[in-house]
C-alpha atoms as a printed R data frame, in Angstrom:
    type eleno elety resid chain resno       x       y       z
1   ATOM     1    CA   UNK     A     1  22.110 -15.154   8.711
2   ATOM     2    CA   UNK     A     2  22.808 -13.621   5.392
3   ATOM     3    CA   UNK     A     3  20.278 -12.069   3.546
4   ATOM     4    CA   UNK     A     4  19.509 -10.443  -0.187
5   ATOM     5    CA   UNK     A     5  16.913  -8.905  -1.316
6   ATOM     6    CA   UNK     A     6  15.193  -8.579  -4.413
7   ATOM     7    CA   UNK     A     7  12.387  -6.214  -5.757
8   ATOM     8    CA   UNK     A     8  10.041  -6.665  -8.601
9   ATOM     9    CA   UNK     A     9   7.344  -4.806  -9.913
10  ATOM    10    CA   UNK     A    10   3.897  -4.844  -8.628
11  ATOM    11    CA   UNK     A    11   1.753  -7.758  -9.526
12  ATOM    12    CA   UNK     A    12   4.899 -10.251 -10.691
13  ATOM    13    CA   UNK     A    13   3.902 -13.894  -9.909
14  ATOM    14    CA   UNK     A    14   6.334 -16.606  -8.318
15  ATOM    15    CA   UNK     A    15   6.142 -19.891  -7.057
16  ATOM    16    CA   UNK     A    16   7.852 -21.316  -4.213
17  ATOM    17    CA   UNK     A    17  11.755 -21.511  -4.614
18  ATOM    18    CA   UNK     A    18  14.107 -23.192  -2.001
19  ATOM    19    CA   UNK     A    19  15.864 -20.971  -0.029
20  ATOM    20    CA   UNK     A    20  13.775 -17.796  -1.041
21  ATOM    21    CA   UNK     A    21  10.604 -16.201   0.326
22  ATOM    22    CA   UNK     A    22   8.092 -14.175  -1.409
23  ATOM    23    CA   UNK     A    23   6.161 -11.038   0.358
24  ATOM    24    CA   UNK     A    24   3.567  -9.023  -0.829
25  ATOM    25    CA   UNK     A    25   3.512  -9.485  -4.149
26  ATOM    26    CA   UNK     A    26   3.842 -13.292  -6.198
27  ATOM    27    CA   UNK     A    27  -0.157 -13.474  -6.383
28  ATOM    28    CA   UNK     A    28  -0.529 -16.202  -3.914
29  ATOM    29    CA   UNK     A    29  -0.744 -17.496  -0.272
30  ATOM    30    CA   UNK     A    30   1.421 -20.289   0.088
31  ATOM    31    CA   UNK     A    31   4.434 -20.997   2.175
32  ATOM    32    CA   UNK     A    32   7.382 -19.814   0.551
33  ATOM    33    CA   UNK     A    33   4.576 -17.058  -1.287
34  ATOM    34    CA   UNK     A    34   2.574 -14.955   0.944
35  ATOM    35    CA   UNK     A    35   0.461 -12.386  -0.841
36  ATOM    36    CA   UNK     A    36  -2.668 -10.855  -0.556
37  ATOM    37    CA   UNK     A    37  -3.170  -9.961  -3.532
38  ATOM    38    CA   UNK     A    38  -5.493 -12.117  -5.284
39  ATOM    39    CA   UNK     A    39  -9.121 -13.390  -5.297
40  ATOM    40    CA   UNK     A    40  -8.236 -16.652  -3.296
41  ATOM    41    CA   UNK     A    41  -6.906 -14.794  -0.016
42  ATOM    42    CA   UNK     A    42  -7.940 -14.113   2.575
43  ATOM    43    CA   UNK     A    43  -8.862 -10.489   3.774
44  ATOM    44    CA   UNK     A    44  -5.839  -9.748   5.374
45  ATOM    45    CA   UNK     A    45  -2.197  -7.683   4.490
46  ATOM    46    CA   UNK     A    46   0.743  -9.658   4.149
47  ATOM    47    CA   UNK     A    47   2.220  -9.117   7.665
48  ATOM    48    CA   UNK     A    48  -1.429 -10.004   9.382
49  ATOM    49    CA   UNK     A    49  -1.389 -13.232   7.551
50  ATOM    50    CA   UNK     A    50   2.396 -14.132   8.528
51  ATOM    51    CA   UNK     A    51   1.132 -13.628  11.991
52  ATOM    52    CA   UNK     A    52  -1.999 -15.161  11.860
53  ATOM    53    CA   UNK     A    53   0.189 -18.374  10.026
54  ATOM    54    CA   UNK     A    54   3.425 -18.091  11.196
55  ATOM    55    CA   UNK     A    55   3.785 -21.865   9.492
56  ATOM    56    CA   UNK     A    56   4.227 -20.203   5.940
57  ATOM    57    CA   UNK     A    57   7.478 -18.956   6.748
58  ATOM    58    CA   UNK     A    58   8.489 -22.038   9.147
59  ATOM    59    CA   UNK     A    59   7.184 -25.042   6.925
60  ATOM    60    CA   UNK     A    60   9.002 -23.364   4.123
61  ATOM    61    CA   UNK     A    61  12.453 -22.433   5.620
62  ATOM    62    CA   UNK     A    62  13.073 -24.601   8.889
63  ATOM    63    CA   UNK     A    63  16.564 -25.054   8.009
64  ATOM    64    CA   UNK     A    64  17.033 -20.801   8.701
65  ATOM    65    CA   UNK     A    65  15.182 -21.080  11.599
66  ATOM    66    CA   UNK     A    66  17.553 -20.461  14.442
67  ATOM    67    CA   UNK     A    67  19.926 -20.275  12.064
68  ATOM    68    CA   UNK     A    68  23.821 -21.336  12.720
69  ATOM    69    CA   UNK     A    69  27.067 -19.740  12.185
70  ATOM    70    CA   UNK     A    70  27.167 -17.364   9.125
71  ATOM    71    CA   UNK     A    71  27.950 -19.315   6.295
72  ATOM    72    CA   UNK     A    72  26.278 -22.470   7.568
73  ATOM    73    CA   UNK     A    73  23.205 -22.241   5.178
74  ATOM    74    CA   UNK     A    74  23.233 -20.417   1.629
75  ATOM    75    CA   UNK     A    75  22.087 -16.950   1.468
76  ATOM    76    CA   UNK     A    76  18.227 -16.244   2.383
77  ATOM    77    CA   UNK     A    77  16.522 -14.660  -0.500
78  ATOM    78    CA   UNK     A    78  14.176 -12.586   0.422
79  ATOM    79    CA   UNK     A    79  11.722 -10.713  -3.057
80  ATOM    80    CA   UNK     A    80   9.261  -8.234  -2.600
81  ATOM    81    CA   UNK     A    81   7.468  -5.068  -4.574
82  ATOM    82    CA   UNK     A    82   9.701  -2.142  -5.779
83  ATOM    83    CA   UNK     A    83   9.647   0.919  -3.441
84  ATOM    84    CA   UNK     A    84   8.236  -1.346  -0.359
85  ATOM    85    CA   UNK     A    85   5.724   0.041   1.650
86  ATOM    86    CA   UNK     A    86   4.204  -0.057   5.368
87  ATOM    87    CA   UNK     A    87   3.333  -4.081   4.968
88  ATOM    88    CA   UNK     A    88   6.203  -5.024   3.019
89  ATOM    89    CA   UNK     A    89   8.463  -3.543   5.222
90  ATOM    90    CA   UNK     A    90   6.430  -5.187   8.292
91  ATOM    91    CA   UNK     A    91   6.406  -8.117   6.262
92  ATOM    92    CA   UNK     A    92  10.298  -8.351   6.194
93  ATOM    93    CA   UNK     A    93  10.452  -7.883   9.722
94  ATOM    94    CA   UNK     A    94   8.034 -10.548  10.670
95  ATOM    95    CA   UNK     A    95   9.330 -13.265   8.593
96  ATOM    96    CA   UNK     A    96  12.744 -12.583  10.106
97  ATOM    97    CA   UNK     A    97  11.746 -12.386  13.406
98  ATOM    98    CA   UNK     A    98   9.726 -15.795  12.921
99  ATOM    99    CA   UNK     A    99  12.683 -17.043  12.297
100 ATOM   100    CA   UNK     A   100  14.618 -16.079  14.665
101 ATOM   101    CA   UNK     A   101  12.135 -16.823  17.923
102 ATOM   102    CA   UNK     A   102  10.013 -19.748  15.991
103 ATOM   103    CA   UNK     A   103   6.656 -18.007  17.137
104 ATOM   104    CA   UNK     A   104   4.575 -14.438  16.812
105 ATOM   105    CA   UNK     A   105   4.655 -12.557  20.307
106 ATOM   106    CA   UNK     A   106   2.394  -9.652  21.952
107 ATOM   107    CA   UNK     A   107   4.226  -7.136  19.781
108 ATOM   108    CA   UNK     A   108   4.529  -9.035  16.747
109 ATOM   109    CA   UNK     A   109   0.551  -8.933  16.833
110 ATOM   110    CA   UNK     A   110   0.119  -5.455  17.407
111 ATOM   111    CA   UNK     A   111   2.585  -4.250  15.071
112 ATOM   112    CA   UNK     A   112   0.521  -6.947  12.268
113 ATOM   113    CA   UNK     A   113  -2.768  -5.613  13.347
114 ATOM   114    CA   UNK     A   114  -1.234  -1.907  13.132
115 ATOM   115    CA   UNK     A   115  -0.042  -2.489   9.675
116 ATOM   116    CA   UNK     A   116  -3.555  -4.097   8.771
117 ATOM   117    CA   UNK     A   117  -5.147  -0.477   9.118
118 ATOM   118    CA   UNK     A   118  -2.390   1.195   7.483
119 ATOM   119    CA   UNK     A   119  -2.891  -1.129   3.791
120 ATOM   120    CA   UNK     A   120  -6.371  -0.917   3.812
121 ATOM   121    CA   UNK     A   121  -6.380   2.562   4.670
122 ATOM   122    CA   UNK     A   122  -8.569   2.193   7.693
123 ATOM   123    CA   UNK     A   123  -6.837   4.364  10.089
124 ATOM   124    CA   UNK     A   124  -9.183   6.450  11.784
125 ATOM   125    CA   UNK     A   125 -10.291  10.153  10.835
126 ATOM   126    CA   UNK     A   126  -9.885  12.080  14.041
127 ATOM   127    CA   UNK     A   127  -6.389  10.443  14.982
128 ATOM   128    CA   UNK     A   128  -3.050  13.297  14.769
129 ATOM   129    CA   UNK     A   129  -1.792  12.002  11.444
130 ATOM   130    CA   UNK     A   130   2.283  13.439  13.209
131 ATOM   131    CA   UNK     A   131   1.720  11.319  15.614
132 ATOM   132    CA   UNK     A   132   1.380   7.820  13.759
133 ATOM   133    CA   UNK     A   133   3.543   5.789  12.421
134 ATOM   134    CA   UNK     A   134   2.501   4.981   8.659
135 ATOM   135    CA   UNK     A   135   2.434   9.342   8.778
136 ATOM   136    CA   UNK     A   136   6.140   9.115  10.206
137 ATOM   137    CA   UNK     A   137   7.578   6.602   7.620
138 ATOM   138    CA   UNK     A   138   5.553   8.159   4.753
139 ATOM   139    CA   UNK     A   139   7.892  10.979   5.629
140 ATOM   140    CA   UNK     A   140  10.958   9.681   6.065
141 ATOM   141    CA   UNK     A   141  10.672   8.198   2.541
142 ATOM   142    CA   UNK     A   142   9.640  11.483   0.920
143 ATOM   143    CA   UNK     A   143  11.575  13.219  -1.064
144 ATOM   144    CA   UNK     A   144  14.126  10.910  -2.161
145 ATOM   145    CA   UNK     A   145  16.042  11.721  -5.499
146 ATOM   146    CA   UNK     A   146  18.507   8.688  -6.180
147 ATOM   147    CA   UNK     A   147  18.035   5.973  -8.571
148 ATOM   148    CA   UNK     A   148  14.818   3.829  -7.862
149 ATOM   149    CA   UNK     A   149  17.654   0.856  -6.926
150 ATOM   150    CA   UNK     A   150  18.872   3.370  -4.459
151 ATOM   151    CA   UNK     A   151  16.038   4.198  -2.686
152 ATOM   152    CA   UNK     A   152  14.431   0.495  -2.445
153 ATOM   153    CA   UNK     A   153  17.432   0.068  -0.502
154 ATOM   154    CA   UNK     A   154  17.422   2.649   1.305
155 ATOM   155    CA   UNK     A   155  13.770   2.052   1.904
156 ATOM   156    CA   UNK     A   156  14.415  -1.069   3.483
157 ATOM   157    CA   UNK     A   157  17.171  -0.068   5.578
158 ATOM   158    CA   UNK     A   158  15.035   2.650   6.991
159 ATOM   159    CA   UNK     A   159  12.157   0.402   7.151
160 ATOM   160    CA   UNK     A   160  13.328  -2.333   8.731
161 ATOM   161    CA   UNK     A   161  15.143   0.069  11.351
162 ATOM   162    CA   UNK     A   162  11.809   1.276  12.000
163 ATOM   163    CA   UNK     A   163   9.718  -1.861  12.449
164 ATOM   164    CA   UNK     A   164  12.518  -3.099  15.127
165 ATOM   165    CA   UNK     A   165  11.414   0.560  16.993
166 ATOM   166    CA   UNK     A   166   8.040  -0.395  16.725
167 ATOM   167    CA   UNK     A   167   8.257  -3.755  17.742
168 ATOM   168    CA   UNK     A   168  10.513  -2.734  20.809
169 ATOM   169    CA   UNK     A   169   8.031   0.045  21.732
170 ATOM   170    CA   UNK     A   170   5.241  -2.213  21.922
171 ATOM   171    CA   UNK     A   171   7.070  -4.294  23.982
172 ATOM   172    CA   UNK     A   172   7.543  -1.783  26.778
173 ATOM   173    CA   UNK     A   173   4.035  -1.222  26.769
174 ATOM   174    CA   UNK     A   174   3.778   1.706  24.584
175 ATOM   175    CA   UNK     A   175   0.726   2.238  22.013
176 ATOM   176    CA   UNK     A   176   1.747   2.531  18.714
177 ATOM   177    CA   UNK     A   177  -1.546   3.411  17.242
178 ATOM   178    CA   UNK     A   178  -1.435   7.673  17.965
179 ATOM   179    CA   UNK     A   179   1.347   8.276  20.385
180 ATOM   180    CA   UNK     A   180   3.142  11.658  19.884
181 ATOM   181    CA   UNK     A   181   5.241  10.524  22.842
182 ATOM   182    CA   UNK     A   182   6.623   7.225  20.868
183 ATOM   183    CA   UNK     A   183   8.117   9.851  18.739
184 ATOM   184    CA   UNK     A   184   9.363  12.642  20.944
185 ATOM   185    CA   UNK     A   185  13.409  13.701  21.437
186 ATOM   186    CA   UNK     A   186  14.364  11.783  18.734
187 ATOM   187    CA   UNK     A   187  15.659  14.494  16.047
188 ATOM   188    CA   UNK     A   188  14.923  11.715  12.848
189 ATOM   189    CA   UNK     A   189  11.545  11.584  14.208
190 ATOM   190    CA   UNK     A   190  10.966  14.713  15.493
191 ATOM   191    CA   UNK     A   191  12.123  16.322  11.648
192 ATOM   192    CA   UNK     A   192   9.932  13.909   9.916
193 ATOM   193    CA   UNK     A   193   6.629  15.134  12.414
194 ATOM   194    CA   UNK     A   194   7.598  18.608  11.717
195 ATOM   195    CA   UNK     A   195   7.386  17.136   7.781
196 ATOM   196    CA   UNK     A   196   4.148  15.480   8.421
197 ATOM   197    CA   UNK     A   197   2.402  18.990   9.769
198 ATOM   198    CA   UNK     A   198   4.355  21.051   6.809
199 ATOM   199    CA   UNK     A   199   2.345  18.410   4.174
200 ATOM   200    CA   UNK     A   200  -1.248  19.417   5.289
201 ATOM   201    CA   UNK     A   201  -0.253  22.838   3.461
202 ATOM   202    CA   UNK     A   202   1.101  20.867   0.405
203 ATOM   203    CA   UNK     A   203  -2.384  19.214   0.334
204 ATOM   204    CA   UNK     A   204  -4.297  22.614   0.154
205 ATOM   205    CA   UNK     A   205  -2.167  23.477  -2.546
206 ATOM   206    CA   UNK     A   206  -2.936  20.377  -4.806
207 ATOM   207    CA   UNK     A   207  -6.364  21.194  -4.128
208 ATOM   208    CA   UNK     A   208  -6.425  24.185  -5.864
209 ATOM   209    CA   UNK     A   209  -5.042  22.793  -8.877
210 ATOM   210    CA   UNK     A   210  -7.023  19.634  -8.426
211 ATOM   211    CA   UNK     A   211 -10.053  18.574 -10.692
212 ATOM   212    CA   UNK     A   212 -13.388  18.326  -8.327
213 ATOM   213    CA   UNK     A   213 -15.467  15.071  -8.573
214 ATOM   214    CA   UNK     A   214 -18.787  14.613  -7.820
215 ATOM   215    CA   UNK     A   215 -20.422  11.013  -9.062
216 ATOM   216    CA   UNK     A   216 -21.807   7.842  -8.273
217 ATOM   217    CA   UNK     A   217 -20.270   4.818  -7.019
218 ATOM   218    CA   UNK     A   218 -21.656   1.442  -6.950
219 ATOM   219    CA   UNK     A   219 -22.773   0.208  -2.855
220 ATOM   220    CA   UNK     A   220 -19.741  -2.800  -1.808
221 ATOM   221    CA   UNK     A   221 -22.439  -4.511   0.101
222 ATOM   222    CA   UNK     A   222 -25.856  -5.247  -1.965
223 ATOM   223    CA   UNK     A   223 -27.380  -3.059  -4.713
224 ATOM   224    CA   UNK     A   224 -27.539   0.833  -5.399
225 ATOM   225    CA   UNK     A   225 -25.387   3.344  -6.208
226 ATOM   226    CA   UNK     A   226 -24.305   6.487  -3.569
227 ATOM   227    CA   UNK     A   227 -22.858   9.897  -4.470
228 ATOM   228    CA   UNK     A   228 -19.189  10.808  -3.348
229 ATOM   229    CA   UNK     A   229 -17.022  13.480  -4.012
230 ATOM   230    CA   UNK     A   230 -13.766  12.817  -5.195
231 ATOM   231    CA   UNK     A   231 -10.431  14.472  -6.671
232 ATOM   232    CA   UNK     A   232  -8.001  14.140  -9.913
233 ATOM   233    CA   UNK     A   233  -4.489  15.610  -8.850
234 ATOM   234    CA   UNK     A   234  -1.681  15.452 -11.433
235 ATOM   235    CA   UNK     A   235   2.125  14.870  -9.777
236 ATOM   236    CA   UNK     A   236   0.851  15.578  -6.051
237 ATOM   237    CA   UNK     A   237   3.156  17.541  -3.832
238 ATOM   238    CA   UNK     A   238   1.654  16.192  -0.527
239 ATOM   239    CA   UNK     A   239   2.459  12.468   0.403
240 ATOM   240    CA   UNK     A   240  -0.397  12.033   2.687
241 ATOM   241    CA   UNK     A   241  -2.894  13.346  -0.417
242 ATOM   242    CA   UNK     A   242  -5.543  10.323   0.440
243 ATOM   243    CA   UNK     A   243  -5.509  10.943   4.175
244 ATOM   244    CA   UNK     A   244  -5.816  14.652   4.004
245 ATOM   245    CA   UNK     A   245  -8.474  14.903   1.464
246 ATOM   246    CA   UNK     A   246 -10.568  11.673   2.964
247 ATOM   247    CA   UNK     A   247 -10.835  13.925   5.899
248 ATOM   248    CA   UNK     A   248 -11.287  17.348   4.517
249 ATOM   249    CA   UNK     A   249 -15.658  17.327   5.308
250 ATOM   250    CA   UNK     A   250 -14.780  21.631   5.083
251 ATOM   251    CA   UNK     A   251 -13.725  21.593   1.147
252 ATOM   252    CA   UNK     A   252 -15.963  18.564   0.456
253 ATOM   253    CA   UNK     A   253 -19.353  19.767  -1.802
254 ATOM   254    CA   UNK     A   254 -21.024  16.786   0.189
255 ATOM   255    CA   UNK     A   255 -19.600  17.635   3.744
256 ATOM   256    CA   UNK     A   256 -18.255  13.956   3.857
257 ATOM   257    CA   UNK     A   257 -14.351  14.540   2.641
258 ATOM   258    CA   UNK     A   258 -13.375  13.739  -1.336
259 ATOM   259    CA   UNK     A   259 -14.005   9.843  -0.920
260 ATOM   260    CA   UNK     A   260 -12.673   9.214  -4.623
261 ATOM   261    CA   UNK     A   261  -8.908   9.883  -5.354
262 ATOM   262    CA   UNK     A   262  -7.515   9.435  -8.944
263 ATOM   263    CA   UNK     A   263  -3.591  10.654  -8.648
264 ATOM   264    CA   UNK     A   264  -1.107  10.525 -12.057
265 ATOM   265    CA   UNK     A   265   2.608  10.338 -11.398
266 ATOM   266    CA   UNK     A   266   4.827  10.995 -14.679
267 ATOM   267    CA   UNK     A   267   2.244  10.334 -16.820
268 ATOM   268    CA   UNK     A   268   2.930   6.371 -16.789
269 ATOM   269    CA   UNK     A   269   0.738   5.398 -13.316
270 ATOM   270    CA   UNK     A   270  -2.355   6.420 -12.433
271 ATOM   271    CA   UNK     A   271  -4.349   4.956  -9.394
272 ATOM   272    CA   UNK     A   272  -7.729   5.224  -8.083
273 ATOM   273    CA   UNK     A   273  -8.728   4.533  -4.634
274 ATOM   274    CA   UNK     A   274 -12.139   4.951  -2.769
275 ATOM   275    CA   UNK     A   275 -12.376   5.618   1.070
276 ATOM   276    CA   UNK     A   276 -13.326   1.843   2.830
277 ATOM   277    CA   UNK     A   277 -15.632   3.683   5.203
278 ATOM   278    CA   UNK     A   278 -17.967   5.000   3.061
279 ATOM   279    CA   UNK     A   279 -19.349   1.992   1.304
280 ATOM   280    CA   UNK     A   280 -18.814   1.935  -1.995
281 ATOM   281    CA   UNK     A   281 -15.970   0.273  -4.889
282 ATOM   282    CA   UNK     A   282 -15.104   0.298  -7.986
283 ATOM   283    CA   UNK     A   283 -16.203  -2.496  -9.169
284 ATOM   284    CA   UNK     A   284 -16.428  -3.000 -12.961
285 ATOM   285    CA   UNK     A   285 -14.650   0.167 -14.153
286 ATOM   286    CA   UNK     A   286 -11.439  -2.114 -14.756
287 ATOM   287    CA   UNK     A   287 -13.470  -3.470 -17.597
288 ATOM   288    CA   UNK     A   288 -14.443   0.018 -19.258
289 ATOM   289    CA   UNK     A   289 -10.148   0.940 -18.140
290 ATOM   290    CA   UNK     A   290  -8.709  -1.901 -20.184
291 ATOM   291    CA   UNK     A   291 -11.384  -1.653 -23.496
292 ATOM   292    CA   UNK     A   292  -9.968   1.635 -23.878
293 ATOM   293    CA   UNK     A   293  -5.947   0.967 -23.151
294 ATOM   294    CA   UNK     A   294  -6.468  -1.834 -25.926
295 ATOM   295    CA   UNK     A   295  -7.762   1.006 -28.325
296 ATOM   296    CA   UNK     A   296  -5.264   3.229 -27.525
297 ATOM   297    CA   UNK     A   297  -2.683   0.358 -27.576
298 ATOM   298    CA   UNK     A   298  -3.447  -1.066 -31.143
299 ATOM   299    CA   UNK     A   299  -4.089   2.746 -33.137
300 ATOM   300    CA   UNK     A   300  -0.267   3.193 -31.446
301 ATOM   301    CA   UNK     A   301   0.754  -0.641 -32.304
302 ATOM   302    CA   UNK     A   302   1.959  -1.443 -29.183
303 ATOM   303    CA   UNK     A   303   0.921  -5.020 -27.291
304 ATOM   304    CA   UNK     A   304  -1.285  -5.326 -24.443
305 ATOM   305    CA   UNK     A   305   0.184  -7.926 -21.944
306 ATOM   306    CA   UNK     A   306  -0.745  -7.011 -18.724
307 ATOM   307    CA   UNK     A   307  -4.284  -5.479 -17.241
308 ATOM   308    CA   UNK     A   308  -4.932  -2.603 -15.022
309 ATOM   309    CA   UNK     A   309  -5.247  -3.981 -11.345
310 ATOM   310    CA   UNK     A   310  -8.826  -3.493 -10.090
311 ATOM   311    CA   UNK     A   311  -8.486  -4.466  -6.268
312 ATOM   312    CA   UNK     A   312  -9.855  -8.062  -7.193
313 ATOM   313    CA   UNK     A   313  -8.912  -9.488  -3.692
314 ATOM   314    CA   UNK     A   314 -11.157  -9.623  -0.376
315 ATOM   315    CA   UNK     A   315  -8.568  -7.253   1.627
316 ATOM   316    CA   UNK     A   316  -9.307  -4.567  -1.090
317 ATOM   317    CA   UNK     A   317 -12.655  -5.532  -2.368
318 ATOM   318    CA   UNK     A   318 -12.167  -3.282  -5.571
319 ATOM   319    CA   UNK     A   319 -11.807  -0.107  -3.826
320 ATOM   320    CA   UNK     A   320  -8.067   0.257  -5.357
321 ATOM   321    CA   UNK     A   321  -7.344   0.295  -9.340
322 ATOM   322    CA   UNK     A   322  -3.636   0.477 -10.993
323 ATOM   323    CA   UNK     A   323  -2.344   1.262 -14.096
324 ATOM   324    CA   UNK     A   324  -0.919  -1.973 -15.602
325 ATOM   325    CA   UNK     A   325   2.597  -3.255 -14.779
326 ATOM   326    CA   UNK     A   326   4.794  -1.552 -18.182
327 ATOM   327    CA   UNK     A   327   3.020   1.859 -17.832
328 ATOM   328    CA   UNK     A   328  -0.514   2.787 -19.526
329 ATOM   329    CA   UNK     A   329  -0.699   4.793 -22.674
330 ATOM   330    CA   UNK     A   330  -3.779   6.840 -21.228
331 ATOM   331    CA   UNK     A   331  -3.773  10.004 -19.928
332 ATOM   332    CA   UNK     A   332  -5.639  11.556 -16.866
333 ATOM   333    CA   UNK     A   333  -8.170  12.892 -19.115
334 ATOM   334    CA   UNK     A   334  -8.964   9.006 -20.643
335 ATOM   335    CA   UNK     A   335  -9.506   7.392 -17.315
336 ATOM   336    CA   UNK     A   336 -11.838  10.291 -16.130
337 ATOM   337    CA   UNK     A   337 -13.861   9.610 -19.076
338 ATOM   338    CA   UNK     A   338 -13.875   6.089 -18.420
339 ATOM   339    CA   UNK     A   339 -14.404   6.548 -14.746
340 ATOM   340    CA   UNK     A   340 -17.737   8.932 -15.609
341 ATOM   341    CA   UNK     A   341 -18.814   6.520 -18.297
342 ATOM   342    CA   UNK     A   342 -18.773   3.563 -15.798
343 ATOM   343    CA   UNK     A   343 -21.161   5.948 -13.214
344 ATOM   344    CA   UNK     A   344 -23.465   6.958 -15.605
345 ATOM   345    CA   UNK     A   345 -23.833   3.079 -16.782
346 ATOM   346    CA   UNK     A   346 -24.868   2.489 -12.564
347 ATOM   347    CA   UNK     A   347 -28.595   1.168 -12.549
């Protein structure tokens, strides 16, 4: 079967099209569309729903399923976010292999329920981060230097190499979760655990340029407010930043890790992100986000189409914020103003 791909920013929205299937991003769950990313969904990542209903990639492409000789059936179209992560990449591989077998095996499962943790950054504290997968592909993707068109495709080529490891690994029995042994005498792998260690000292160094948080955050379940620390880091060297620094209860002025992360990259995206284990989201500082992009917007005389992203789905539950799709026009120093504003406004 013969297959192109497509990627689109963050937050597009499609509709079903024949031939063509939409992953992780199109702002709906419907077959031919599976995303997780709005307020209807349900609180799952894109791969855990294409397991959980394998019938949104079968009711919507039975003619590839099984699929004859090459050139039988036009091309299948397949459109997900630029630079594809953990669950679009899992994603991919799902929806292909649905096709292929016409159901969701042993592995398929684990590998869905794997990727689950991974997008709603769940995986557990005390695991070895070189000895996981999302760690392992985080690092095989680092450092890349070509054209973004260059390295989605090289992303997915890498990525989709990777998920047919996984998915062969469970199979034999192995456990993907923490397994330094999954990993072990194969030099790719072995290079980009080596990679994974090396980035802990990367992280120390961002924190000691990084801005130090401390501030309330409104409770996700009922009313009240708790205290967090958290940390600003402009252009971060280390690629596992959120992991490192969710763990770090040494450097932490609360003893709990920095629970908060607000990271800039090139001074066009900034995203926030709060630690799902402690409690608390960010609920409502979208509003405080976009009053001031629109004042920054109109003194510069530039439109305001699209919104900063505030998490507004039950898999994320407002613990994630973006910076809207074209790039915002306020700096690091704007959205920490907005983000203490919104915690002193807490009742």
């Amino acid at each position: 079967m013969e297959v192109n791909y497509e990627f689109v920013p963050y937050g597009e929205r499609f509709d079903p099209r024949p031939a063509t299937i939409v992953l992780d991003v199109g702002m709906k769950t419907v077959p031919g569309v599976i995303d997780h990313h709005h307020p209807e969904a349900e609180p799952e990542c894109t791969a855990s729903l294409i397991a959980k209903h394998p019938e949104l990639v079968l009711d919507h492409l039975p003619q590839y399923r099984a699929a004859g000789p090459e050139g039988s059936l036009p091309p299948l179209r397949i459109v997900t976010h630029r630079l594809p992560d953990f669950d679009a990449l899992a994603s991919i591989f799902l929806t292909l292999k649905v096709l292929e077998t016409g159901k969701v095996d042993r592995p398929m499962e684990e590998l869905s329920r794997y990727t689950r943790l991974v997008d709603s950054a769940s995986l557990p504290k005390e695991i070895d981060m070189s000895a996981t997968p999302y760690a392992i592909l985080r690092a095989l993707f680092s450092g890349a230097r070509q054209e973004e068109s260059e390295i989605n495709l090289a992303r997915l080529a890498e990525g989709l190499k990777f998920m047919r490891f996984l998915h062969a690994r469970c199979g034999e029995g192995f456990e993907i979760g923490e397994n330094r042994r999954l990993f072990s005498g194969i030099d790719r792998f072995e290079r980009a655990r080596r990679k994974v260690e090396n980035d802990y000292f990367q992280y120390l160094d961002d924190l000691s340029r990084a801005e130090r948080l401390r501030l309330d955050l409104p409770l996700s379940a009922g009313r009240g407010k708790r205290l967090v620390d958290g940390l600003a880091v402009q252009s971060p060297r280390s690629f596992l930043l959120k992991e490192w620094s969710r763990r770090d209860t040494a450097q932490s002025s609360l003893g709990r890790g920095f629970s908060l992360s607000v990271t800039s990259f090139g001074g066009q995206r900034l995203i926030l992100g709060v630690d799902p284990a402690v409690g608390v989201n960010l609920r409502g500082l979208g509003g405080f986000l976009n009053r001031r992009e629109l004042e920054k917007r109109a003194a510069a005389g530039r439109s305001f189409v699209h919104a900063w992203y505030e998490g507004n789905c039950p898999f994320f539950d407002y613990r994630i914020i973006d910076s809207p799709r074209d790039g915002t026009v306020l700096e690091p120093n704007d959205v920490l103003g907005c983000l203490m504003e919104f915690s002193r406004a807490l009742p």
